[in-house]
DRENRO-705564 format. One record per residue (C-alpha): x, y, z. Coordinates in steps of 0.02 Angstrom, whole numbers. Layout:
// DRENRO-705564
<pt><X>X</X><Y>Y</Y><Z>Z</Z></pt>
...
END
This chain:
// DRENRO-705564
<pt><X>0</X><Y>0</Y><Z>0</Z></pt>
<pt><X>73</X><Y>180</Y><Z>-46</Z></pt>
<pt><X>83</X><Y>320</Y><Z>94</Z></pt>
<pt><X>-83</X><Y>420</Y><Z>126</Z></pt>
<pt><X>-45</X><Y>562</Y><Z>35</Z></pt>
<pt><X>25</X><Y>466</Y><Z>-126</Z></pt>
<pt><X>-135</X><Y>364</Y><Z>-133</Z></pt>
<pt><X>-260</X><Y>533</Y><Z>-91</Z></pt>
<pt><X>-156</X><Y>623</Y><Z>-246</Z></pt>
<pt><X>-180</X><Y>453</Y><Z>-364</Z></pt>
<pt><X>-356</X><Y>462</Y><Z>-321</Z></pt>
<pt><X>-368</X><Y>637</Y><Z>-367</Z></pt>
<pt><X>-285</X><Y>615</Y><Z>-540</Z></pt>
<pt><X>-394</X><Y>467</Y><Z>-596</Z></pt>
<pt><X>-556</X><Y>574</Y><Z>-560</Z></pt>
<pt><X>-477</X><Y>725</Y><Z>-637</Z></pt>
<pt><X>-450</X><Y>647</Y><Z>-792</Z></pt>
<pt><X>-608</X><Y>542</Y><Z>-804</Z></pt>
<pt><X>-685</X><Y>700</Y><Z>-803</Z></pt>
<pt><X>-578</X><Y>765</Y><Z>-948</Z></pt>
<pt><X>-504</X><Y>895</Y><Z>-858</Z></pt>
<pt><X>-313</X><Y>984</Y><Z>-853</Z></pt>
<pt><X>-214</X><Y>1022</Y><Z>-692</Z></pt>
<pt><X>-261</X><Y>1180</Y><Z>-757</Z></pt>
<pt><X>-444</X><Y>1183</Y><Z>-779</Z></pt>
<pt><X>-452</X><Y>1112</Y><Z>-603</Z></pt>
<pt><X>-353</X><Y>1247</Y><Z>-517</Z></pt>
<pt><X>-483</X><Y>1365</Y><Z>-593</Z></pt>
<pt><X>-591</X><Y>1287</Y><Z>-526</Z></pt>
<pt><X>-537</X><Y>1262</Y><Z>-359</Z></pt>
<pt><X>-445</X><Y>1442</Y><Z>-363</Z></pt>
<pt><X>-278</X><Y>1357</Y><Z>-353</Z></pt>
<pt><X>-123</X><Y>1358</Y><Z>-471</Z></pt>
<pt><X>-76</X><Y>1218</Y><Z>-588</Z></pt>
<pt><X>69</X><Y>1201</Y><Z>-480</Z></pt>
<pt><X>-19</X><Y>1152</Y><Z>-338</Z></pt>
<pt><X>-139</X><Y>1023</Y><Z>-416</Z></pt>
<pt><X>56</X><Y>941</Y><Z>-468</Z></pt>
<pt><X>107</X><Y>936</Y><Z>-291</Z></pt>
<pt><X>-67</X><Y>862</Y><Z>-221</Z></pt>
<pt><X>-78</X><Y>721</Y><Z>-351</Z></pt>
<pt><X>117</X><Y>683</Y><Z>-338</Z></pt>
<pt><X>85</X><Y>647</Y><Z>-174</Z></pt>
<pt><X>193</X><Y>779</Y><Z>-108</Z></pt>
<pt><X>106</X><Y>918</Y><Z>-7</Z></pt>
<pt><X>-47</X><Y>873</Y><Z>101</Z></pt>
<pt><X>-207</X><Y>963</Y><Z>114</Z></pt>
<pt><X>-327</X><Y>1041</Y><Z>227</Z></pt>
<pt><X>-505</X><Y>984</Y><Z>263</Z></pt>
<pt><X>-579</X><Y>1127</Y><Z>181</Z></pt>
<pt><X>-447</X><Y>1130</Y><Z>36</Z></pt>
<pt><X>-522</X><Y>924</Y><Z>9</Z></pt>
<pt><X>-691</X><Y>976</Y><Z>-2</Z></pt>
<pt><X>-664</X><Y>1119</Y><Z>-117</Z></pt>
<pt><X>-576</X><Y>983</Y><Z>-249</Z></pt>
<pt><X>-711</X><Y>834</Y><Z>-222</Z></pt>
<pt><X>-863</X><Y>965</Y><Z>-243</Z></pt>
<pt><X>-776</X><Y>1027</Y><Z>-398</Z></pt>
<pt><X>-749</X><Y>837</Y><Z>-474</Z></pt>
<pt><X>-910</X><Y>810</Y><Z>-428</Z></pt>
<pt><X>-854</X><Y>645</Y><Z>-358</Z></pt>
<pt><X>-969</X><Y>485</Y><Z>-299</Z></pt>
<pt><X>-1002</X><Y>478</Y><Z>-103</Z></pt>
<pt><X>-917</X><Y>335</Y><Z>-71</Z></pt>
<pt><X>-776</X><Y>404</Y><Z>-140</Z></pt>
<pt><X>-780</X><Y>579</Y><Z>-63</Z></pt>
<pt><X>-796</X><Y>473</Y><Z>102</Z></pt>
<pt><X>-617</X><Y>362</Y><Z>61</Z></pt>
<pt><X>-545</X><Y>509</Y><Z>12</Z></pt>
<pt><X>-589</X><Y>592</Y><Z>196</Z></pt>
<pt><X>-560</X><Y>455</Y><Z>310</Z></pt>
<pt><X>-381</X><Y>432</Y><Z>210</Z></pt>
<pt><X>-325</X><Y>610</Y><Z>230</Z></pt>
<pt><X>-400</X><Y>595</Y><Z>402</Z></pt>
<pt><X>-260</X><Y>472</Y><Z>446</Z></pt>
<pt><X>-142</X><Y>567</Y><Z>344</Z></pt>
<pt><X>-179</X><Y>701</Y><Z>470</Z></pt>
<pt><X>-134</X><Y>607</Y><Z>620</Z></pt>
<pt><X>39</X><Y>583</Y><Z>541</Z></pt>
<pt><X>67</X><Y>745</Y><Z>491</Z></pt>
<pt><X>73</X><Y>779</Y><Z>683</Z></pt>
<pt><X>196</X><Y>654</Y><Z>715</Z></pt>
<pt><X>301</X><Y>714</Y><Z>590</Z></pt>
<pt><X>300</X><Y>878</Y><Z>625</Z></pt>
<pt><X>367</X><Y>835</Y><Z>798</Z></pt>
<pt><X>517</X><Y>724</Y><Z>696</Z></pt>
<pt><X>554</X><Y>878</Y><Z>595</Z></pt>
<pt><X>637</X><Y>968</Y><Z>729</Z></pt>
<pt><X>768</X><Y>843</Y><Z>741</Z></pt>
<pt><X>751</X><Y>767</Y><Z>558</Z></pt>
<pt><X>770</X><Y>844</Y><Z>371</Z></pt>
<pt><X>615</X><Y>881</Y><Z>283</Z></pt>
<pt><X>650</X><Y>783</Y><Z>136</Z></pt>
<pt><X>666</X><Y>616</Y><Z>274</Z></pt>
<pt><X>498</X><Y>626</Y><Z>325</Z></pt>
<pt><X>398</X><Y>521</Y><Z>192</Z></pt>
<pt><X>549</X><Y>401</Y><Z>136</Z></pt>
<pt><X>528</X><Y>255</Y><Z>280</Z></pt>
<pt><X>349</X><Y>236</Y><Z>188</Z></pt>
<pt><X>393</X><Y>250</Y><Z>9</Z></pt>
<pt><X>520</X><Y>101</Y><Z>77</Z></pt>
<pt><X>429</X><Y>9</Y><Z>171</Z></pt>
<pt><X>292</X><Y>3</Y><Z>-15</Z></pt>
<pt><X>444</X><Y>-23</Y><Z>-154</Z></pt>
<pt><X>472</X><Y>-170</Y><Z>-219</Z></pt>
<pt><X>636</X><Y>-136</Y><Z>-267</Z></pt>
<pt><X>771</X><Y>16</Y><Z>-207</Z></pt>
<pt><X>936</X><Y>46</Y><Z>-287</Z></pt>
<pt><X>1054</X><Y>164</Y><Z>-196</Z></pt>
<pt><X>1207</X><Y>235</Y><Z>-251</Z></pt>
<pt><X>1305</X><Y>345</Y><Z>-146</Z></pt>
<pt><X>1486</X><Y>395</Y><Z>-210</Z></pt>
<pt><X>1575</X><Y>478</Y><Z>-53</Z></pt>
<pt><X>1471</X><Y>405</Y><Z>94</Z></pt>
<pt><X>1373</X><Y>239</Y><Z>161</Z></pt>
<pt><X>1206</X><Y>241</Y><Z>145</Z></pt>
<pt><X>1073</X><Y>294</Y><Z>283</Z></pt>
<pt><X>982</X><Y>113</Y><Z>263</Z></pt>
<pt><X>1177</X><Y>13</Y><Z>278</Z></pt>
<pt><X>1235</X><Y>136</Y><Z>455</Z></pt>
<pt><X>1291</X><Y>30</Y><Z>594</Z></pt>
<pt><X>1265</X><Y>121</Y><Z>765</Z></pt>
<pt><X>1426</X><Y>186</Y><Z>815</Z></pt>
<pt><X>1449</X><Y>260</Y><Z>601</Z></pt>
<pt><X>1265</X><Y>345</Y><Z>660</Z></pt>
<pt><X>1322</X><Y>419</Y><Z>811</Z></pt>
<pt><X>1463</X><Y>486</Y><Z>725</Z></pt>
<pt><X>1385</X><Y>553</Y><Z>603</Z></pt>
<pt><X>1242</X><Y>634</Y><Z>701</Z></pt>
<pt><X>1366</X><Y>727</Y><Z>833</Z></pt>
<pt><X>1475</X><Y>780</Y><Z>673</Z></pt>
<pt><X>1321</X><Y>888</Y><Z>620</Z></pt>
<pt><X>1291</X><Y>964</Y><Z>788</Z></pt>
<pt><X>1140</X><Y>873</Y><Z>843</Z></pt>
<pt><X>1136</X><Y>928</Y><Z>1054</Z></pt>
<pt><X>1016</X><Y>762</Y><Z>1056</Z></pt>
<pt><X>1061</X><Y>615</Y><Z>961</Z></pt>
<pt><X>926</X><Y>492</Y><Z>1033</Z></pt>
<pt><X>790</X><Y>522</Y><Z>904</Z></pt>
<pt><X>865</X><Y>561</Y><Z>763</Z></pt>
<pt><X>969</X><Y>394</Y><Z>783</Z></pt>
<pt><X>782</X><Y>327</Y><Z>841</Z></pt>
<pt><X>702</X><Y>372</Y><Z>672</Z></pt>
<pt><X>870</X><Y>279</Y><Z>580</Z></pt>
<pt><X>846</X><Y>134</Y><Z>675</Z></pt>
<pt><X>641</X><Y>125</Y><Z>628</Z></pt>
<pt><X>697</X><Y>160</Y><Z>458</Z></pt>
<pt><X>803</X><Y>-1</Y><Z>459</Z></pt>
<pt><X>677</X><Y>-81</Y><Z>485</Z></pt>
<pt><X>612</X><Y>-127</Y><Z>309</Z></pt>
<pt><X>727</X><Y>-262</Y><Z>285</Z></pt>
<pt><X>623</X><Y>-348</Y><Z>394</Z></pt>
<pt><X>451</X><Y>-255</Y><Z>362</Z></pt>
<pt><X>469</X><Y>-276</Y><Z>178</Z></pt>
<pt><X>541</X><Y>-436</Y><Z>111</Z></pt>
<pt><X>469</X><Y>-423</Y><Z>-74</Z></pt>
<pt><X>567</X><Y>-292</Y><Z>-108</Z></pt>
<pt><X>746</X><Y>-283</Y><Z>-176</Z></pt>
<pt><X>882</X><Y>-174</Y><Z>-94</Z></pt>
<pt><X>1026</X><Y>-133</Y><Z>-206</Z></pt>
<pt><X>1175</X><Y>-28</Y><Z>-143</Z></pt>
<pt><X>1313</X><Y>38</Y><Z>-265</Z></pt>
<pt><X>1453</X><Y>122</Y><Z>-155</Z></pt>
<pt><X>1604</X><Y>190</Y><Z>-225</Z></pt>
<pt><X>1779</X><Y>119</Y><Z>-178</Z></pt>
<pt><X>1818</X><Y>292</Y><Z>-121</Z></pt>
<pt><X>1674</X><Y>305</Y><Z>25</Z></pt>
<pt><X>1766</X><Y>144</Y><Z>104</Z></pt>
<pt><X>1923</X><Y>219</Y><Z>110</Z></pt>
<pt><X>1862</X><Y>366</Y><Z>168</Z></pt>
<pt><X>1772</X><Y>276</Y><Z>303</Z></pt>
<pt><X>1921</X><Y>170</Y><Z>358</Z></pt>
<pt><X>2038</X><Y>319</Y><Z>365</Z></pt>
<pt><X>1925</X><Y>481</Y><Z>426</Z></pt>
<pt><X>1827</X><Y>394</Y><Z>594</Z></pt>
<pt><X>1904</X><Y>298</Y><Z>736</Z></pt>
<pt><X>1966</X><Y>94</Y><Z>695</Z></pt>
<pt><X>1828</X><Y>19</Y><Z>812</Z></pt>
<pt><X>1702</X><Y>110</Y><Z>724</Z></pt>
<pt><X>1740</X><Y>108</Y><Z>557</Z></pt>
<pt><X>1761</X><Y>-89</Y><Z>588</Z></pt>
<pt><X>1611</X><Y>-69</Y><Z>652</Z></pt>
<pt><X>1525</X><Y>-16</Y><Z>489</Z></pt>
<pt><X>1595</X><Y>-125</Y><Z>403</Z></pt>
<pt><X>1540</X><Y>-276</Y><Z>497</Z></pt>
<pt><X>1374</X><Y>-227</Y><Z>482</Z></pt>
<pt><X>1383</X><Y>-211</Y><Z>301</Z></pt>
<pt><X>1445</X><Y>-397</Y><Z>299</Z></pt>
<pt><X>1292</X><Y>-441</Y><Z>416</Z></pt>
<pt><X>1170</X><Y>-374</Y><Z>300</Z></pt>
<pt><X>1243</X><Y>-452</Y><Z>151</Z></pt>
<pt><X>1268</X><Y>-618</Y><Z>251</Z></pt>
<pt><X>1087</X><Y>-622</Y><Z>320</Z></pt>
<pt><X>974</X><Y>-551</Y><Z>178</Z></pt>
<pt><X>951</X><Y>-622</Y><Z>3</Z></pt>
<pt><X>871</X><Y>-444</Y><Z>-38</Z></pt>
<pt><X>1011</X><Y>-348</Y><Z>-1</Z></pt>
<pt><X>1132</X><Y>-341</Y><Z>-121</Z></pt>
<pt><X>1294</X><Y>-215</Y><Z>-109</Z></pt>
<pt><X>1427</X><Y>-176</Y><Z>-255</Z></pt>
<pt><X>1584</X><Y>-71</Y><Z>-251</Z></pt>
<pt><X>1615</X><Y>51</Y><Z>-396</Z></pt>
<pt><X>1800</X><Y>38</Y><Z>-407</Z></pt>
<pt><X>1923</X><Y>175</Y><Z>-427</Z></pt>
<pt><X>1975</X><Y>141</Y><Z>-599</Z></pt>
<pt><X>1792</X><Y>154</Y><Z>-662</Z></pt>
<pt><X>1774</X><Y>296</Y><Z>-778</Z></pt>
<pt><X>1604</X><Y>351</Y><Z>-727</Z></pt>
<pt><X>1508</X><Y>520</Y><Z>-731</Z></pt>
<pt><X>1350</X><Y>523</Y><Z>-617</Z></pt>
<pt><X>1278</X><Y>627</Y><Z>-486</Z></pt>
<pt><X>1375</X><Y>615</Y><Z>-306</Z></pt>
<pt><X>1207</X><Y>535</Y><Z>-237</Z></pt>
<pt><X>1044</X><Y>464</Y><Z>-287</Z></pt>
<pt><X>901</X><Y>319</Y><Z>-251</Z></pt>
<pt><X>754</X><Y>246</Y><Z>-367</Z></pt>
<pt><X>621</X><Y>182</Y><Z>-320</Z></pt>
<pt><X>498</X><Y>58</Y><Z>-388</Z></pt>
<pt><X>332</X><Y>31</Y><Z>-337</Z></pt>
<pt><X>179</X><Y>-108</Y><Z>-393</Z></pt>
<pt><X>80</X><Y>-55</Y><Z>-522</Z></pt>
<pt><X>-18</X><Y>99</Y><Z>-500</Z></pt>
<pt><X>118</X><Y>208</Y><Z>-397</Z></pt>
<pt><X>230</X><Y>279</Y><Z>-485</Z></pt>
<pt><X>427</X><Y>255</Y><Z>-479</Z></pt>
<pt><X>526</X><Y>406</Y><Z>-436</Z></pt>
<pt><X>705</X><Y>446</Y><Z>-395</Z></pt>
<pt><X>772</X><Y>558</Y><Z>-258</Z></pt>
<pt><X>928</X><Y>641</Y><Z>-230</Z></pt>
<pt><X>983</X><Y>667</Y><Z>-50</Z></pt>
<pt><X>1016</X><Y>831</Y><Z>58</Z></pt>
<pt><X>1004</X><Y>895</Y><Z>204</Z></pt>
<pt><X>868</X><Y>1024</Y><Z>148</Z></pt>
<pt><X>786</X><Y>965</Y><Z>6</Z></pt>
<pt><X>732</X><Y>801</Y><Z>-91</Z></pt>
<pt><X>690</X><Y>843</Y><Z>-264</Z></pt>
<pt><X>572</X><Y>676</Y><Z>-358</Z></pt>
<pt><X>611</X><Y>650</Y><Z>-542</Z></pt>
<pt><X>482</X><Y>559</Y><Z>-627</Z></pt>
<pt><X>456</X><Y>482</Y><Z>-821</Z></pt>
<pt><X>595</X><Y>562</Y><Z>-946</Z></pt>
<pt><X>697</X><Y>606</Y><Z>-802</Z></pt>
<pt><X>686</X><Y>463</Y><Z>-739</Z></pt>
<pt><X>773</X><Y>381</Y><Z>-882</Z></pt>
<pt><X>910</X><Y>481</Y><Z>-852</Z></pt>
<pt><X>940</X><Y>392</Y><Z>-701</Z></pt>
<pt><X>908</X><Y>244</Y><Z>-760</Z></pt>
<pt><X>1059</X><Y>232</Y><Z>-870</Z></pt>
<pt><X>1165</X><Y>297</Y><Z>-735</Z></pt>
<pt><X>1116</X><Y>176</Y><Z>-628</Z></pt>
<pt><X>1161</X><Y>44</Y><Z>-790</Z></pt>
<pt><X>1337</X><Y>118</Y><Z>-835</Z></pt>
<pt><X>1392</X><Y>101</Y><Z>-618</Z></pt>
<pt><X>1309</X><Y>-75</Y><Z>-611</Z></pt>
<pt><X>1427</X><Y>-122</Y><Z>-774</Z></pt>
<pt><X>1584</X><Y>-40</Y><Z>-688</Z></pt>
<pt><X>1546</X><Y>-121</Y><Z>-513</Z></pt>
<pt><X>1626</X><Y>-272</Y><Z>-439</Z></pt>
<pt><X>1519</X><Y>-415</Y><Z>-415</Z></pt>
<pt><X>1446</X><Y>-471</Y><Z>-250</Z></pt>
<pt><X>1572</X><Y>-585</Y><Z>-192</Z></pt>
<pt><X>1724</X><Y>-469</Y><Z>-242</Z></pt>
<pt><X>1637</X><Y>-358</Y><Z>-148</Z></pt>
<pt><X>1627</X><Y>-451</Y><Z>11</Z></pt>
<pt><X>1799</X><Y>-480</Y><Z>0</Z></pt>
<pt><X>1861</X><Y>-315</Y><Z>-31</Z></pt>
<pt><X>1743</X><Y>-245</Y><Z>138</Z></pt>
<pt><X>1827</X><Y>-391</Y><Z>235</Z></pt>
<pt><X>1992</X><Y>-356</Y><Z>163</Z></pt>
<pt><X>1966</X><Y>-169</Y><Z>222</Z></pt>
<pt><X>1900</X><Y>-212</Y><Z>400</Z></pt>
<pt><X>2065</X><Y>-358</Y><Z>443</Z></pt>
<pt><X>2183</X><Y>-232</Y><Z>480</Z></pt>
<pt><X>2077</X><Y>-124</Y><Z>590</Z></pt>
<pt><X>2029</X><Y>-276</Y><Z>719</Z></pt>
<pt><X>2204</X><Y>-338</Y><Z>733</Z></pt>
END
């Protein structure tokens, strides 16, 4: 099942166009901008009660669906409170991923200076957390910990992991030797105890060109698959044509990367000398 919000927007659309209309027309006729009506069927702003009815009276939708459409952005609601609590000690763009997770079916992650969020073992968290100033580390570190999570929650889907060779040396050589053994133990764990999680090292002699940092993500049929790039501020989606982009991207790393068992070899090779 996709998030609240993604399913309210879906919802939206469908109706929208069954009644032949543009983003357009309907932000006439709602008194809201094209722009808007993008965001609300993306599934990436919520609405108000009031803001609801406005939209269902103008698509001059059935009962019983006015009524789904309620009770579901009633429950959105509720976790719009909860997250507005997280935000003080989480990035915006953070808030909706554990969901969009938790529904994928498969997730490819490549991160070329840095270990992924979804792969941190608890002493690389910590690390990371006090680095950026946090005065309280137990939530944040809380809200990584539920995130991991969906290797368990969500055992349909696929979790892919491209890493660069560079974000392991830079691991081994910029933290303390306990905890960047640490890490990489974990890593091992994962890759040891989950057939869904697969992770690949880009090597250094790779000639590559790609963005530092990105994840796709691919839903059942009737959600659509997006890509996000990571920041502390922001999230922006890409969806369809930019998509593709990404897509071959992802293709021309996976091509350059070592296979699975190099891999595990080069992680254990990198975490010997630091438990000696």
């Amino acid at each position: 099942m996709a998030t609240q919000r993604v399913r309210i927007g879906e919802l939206l659309r469908d109706w929208r166009e069954r009644r032949r209309l543009t983003q357009e027309q309907l932000g006439e006729l709602v008194s809201c901008s094209q722009s808007k009506i993008a965001k609300i069927e993306g599934g990436d702003c919520g609405l108000k009660y009031v803001d609801l009815d406005t939209i269902v009276g103008a698509l001059e939708l059935p009962a019983e669906v006015a009524a789904e459409l309620r009770e579901m952005n009633g429950v959105n609601s509720s976790l719009r409170l909860r997250d507005e609590h997280r935000a003080t000690t989480s990035p915006t763009w953070f808030r909706d991923m554990p969901a969009f997770e938790r529904d994928a079916t498969r997730i490819r992650s490549w991160t070329g200076e840095r270990i992924s969020g979804l792969l941190h073992a608890e002493g690389y968290m910590l690390a990371q957390y006090t680095a950026y100033g946090y005065d309280n580390v137990d939530e944040p570190m809380q809200d990584r910990w539920e995130r991991q999570k969906v290797f368990d929650l969500n055992p349909r889907c696929r979790f892919e992991f491209l890493l660069s060779e560079s974000a392991i040396d830079r691991l081994v050589h910029s933290l303390c030797p306990h905890i960047a053994a640490d890490q990489l133990t974990h890593m091992l764990w994962l890759i040891d105890n989950y057939d869904t999680v697969t992770i690949r090292l880009v090597p250094y002699l790779a000639i590559v060109y790609v963005d530092p940092d990105y994840t796709i993500l691919e839903f059942e049929p009737g959600t659509r698959d997006f890509v996000y790039t990571e920041n502390l501020h922001n999230s922006p989606r890409a969806y369809a044509e930019d998509l593709l982009c990404y897509e071959r991207s992802w293709d021309a790393l996976a091509e350059a990367a070592m296979d699975p068992a190099r891999t595990r070899e080069v992680l254990a090779d990198r975490r010997s000398p630091l438990t000696d």
